[in-house]
DRENPA-3360 file (N, C-alpha, C; in nm, 2 decimals, always signed):
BEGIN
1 = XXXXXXXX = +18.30/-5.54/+2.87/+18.18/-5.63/+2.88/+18.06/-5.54/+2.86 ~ +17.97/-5.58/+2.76/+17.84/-5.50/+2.74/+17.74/-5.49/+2.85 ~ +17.66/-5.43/+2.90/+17.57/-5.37/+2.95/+17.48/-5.50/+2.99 ~ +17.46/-5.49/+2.89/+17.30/-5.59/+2.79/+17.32/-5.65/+2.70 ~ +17.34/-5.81/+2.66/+17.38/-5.83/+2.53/+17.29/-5.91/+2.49 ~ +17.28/-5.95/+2.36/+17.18/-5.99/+2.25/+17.13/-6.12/+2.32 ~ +17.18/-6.17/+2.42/+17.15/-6.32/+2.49/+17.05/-6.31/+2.59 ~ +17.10/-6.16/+2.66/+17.03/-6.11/+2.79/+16.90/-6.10/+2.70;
9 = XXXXXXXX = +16.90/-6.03/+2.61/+16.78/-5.94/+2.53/+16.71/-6.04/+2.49 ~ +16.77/-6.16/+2.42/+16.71/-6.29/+2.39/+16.61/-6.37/+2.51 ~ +16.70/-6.38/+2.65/+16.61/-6.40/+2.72/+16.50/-6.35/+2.74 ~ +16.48/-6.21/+2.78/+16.38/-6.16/+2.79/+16.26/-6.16/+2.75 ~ +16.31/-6.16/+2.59/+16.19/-6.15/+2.50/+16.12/-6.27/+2.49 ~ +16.22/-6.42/+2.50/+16.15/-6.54/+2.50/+16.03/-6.50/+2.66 ~ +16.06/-6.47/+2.75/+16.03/-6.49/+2.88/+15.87/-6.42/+2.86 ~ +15.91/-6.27/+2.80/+15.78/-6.23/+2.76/+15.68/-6.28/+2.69;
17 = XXXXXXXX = +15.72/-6.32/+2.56/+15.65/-6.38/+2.45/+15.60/-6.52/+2.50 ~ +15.66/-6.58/+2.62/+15.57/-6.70/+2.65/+15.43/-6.66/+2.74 ~ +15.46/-6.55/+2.82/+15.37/-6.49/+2.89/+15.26/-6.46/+2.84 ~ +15.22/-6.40/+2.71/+15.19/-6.37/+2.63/+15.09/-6.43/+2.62 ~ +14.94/-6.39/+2.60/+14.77/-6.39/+2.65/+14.69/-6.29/+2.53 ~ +14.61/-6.35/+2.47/+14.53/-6.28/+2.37/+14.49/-6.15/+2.48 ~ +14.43/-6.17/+2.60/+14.37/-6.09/+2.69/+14.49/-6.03/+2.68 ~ +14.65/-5.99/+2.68/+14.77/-5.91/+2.67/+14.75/-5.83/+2.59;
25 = XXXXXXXX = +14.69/-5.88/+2.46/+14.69/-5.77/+2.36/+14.57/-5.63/+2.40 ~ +14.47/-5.67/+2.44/+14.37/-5.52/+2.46/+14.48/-5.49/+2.54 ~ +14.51/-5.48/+2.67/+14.62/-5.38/+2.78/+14.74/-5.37/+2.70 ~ +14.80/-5.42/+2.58/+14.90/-5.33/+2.51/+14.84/-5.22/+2.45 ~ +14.68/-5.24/+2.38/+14.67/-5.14/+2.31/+14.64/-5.03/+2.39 ~ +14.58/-5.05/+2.50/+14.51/-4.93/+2.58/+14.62/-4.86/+2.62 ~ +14.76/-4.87/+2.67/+14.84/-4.86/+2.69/+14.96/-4.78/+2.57 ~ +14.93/-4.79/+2.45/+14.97/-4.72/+2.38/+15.02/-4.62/+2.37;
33 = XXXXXXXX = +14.97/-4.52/+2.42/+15.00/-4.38/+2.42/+15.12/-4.35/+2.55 ~ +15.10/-4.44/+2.61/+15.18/-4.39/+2.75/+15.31/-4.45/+2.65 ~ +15.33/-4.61/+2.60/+15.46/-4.63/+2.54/+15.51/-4.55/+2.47 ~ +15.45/-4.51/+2.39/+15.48/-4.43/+2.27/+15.56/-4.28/+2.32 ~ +15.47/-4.25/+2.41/+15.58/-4.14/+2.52/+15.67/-4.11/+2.56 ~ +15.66/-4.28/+2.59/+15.82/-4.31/+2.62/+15.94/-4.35/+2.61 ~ +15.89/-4.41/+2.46/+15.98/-4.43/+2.35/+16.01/-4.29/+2.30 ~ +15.94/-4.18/+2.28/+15.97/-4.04/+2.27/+16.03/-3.97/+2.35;
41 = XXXXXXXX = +16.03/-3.99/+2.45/+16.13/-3.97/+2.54/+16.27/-4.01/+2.56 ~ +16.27/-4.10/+2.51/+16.39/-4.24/+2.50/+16.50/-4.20/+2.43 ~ +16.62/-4.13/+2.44/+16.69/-4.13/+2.35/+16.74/-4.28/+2.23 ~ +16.80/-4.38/+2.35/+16.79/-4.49/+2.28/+16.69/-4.55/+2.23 ~ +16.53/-4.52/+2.29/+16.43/-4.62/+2.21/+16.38/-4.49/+2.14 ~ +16.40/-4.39/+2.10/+16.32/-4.28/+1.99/+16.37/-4.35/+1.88 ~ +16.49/-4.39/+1.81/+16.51/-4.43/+1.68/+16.43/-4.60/+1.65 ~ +16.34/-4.64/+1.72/+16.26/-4.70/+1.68/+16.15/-4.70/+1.69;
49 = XXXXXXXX = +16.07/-4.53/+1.62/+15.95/-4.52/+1.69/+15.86/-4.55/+1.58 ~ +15.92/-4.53/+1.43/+15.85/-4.58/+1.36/+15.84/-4.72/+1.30 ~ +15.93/-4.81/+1.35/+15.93/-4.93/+1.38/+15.77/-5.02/+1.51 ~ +15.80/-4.90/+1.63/+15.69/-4.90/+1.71/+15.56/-4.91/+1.64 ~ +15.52/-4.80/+1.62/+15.41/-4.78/+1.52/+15.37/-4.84/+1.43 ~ +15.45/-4.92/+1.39/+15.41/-5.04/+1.29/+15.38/-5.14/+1.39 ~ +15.43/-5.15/+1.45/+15.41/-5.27/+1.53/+15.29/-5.26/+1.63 ~ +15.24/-5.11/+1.65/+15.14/-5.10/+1.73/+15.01/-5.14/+1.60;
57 = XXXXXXXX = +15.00/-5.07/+1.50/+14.91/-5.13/+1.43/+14.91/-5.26/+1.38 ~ +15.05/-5.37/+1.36/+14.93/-5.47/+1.35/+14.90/-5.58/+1.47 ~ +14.95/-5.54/+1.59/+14.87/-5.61/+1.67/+14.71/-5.54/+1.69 ~ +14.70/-5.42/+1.63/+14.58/-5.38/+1.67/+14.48/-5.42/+1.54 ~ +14.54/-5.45/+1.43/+14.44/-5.51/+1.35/+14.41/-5.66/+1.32 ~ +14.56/-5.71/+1.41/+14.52/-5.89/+1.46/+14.44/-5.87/+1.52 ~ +14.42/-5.79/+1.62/+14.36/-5.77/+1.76/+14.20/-5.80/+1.71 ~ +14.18/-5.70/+1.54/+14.03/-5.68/+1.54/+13.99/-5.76/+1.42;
65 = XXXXXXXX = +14.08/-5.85/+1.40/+14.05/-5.99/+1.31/+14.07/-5.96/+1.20 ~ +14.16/-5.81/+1.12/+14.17/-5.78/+0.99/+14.28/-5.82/+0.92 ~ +14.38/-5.84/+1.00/+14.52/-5.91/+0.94/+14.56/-6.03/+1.05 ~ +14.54/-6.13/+0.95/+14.56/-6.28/+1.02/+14.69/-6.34/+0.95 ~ +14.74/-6.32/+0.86/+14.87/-6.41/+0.78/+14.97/-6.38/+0.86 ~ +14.96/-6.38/+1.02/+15.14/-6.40/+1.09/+15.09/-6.46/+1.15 ~ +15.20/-6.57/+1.23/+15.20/-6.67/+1.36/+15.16/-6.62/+1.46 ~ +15.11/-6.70/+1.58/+15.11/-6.63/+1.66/+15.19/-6.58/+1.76;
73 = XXXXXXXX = +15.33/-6.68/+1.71/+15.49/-6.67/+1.80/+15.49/-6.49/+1.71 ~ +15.46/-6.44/+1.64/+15.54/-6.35/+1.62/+15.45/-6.24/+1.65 ~ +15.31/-6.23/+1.69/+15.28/-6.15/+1.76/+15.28/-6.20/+1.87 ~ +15.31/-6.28/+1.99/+15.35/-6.27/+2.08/+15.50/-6.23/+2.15 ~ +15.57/-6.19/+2.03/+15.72/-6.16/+2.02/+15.68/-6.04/+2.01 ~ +15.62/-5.96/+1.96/+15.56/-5.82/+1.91/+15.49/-5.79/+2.05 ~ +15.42/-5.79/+2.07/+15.36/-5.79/+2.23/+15.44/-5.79/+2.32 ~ +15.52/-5.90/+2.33/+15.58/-5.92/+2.44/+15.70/-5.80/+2.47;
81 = XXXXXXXX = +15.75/-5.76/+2.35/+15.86/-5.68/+2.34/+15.79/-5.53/+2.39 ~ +15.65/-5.48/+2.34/+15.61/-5.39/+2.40/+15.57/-5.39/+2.51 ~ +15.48/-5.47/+2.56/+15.52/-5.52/+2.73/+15.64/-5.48/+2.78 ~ +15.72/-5.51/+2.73/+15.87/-5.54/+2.83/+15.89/-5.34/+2.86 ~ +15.84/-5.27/+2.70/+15.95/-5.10/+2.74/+15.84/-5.08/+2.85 ~ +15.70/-5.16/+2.84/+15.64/-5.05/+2.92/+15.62/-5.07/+3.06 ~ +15.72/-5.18/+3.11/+15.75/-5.20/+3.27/+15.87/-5.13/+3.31 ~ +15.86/-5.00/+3.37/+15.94/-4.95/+3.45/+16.08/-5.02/+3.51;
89 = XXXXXXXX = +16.03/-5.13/+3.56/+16.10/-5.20/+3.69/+16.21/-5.36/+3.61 ~ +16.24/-5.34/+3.50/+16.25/-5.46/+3.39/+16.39/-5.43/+3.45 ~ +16.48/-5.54/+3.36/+16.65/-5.56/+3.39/+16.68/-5.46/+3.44 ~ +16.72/-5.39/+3.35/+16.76/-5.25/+3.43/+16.66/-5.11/+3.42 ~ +16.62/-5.10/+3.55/+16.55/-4.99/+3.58/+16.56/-4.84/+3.48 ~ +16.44/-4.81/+3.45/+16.43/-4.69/+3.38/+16.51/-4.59/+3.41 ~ +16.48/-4.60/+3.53/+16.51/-4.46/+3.62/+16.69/-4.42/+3.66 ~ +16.72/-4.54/+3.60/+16.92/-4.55/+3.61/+16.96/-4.45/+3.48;
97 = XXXXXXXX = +17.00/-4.34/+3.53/+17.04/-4.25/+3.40/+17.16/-4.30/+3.30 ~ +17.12/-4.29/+3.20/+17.22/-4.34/+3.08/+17.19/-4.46/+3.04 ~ +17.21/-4.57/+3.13/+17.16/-4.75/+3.08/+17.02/-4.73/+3.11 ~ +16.90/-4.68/+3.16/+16.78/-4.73/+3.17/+16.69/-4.78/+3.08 ~ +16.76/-4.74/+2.95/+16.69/-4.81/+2.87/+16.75/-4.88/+2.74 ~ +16.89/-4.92/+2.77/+16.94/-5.01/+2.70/+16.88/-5.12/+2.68 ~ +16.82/-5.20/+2.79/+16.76/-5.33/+2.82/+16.65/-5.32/+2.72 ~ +16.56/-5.19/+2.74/+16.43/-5.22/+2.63/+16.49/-5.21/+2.51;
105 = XXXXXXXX = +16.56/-5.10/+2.45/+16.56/-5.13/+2.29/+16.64/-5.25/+2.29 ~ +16.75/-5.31/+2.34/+16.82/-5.44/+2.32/+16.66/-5.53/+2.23 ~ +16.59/-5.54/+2.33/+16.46/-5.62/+2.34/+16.33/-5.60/+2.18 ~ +16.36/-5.46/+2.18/+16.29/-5.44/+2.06/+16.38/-5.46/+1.93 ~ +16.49/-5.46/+1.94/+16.60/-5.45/+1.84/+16.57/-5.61/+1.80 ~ +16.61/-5.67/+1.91/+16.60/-5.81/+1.89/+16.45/-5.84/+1.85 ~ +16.37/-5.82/+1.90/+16.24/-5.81/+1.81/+16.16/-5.81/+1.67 ~ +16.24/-5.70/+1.61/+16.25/-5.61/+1.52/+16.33/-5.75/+1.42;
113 = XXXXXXXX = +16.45/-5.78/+1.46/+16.51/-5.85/+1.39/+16.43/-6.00/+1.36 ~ +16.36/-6.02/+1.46/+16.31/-6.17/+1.44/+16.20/-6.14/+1.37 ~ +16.11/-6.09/+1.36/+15.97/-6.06/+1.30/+16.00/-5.98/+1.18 ~ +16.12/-5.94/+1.14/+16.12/-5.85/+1.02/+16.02/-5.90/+0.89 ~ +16.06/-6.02/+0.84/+15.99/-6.05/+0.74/+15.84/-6.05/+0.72 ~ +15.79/-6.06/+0.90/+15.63/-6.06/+0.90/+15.56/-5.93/+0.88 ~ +15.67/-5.84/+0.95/+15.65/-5.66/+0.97/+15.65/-5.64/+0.80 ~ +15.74/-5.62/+0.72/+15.75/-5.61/+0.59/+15.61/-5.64/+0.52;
121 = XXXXXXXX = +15.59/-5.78/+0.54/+15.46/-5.85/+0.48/+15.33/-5.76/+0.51 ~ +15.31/-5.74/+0.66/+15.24/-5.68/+0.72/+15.23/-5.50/+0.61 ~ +15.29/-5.43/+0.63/+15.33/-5.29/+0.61/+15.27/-5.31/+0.46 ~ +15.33/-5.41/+0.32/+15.27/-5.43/+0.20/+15.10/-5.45/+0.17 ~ +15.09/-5.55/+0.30/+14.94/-5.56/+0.26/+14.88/-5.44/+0.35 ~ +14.89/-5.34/+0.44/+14.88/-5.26/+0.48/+14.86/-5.15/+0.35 ~ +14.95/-5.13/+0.26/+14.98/-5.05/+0.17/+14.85/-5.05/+0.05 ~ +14.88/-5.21/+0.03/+14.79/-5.24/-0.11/+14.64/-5.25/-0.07;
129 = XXXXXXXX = +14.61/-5.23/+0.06/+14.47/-5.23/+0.17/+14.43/-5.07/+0.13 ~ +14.49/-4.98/+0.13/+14.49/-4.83/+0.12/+14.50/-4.80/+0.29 ~ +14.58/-4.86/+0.36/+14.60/-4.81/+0.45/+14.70/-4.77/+0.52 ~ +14.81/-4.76/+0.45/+14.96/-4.66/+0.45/+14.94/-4.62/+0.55 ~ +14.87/-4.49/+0.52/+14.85/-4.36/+0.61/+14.77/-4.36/+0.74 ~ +14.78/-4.50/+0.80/+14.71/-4.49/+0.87/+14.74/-4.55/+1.00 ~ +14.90/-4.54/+1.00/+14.92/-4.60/+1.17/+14.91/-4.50/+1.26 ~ +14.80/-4.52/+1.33/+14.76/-4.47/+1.46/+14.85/-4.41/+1.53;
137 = XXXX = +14.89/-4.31/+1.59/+15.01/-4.33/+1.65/+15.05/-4.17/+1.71 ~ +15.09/-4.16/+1.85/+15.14/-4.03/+1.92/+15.26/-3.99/+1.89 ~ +15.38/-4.06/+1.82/+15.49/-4.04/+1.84/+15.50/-3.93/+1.72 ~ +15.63/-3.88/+1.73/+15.68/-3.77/+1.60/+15.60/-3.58/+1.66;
% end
């Protein structure tokens, strides 16, 4: 029997993403660096750090009104999922060695999977913007 399974993960993310408050987005971003840490730290959440980083930039340029072509279910799915790594105290606690962080990447994986097509879209007009080279970002 799995740990964490794509249902559990499913809940979660719905649970966050309804939670989910324009006012949510500044305290993701300000918070950035601490996730990013800790997704660097993460054995299981490091192999989505550059998935992270995309996703930290474009809530931060929804954030500043320069990229509008996604829903808002899918940046609140994007939000909500970074929310969820950066609560300590979530399904299963951080601090449980080995599973502590199954629960979050479950959550970003599932994430990742639902918004793919927006992320893609995003990252192109990103590209053809001349701004590639330019996600923000602590990790690596």
């Amino acid at each position: 029997m799995a740990i964490f399974s794509e249902k559990a993960a499913a809940k979660q993310l719905k649970h966050e993403a309804d939670n989910v408050s324009k006012d949510d987005l500044a305290v993701l971003l300000e918070r950035q660096k601490a996730i990013e840490n800790k997704v660097k730290g993460s054995g299981r959440l490091s192999r989505f750090s550059t998935d992270i980083r995309l996703m930290f930039a474009l809530v931060r340029d929804y954030w500043r009104g320069e990229y509008r072509d996604i829903p808002w279910k899918s940046i609140a799915a994007i939000a909500g999922a970074l929310l969820y790594v950066m609560n300590p105290l979530d399904l299963i606690p951080d601090v449980i060695l080995l599973v502590g962080f199954l629960d979050d990447a479950g959550v970003v994986a599932l994430c990742l999977k639902l918004v793919e097509s927006d992320l893609h879209r995003y990252a192109a007009w990103k590209e053809h913007n001349g701004h590639g080279n330019q996600l923000t970002s602590t990790i690596d």
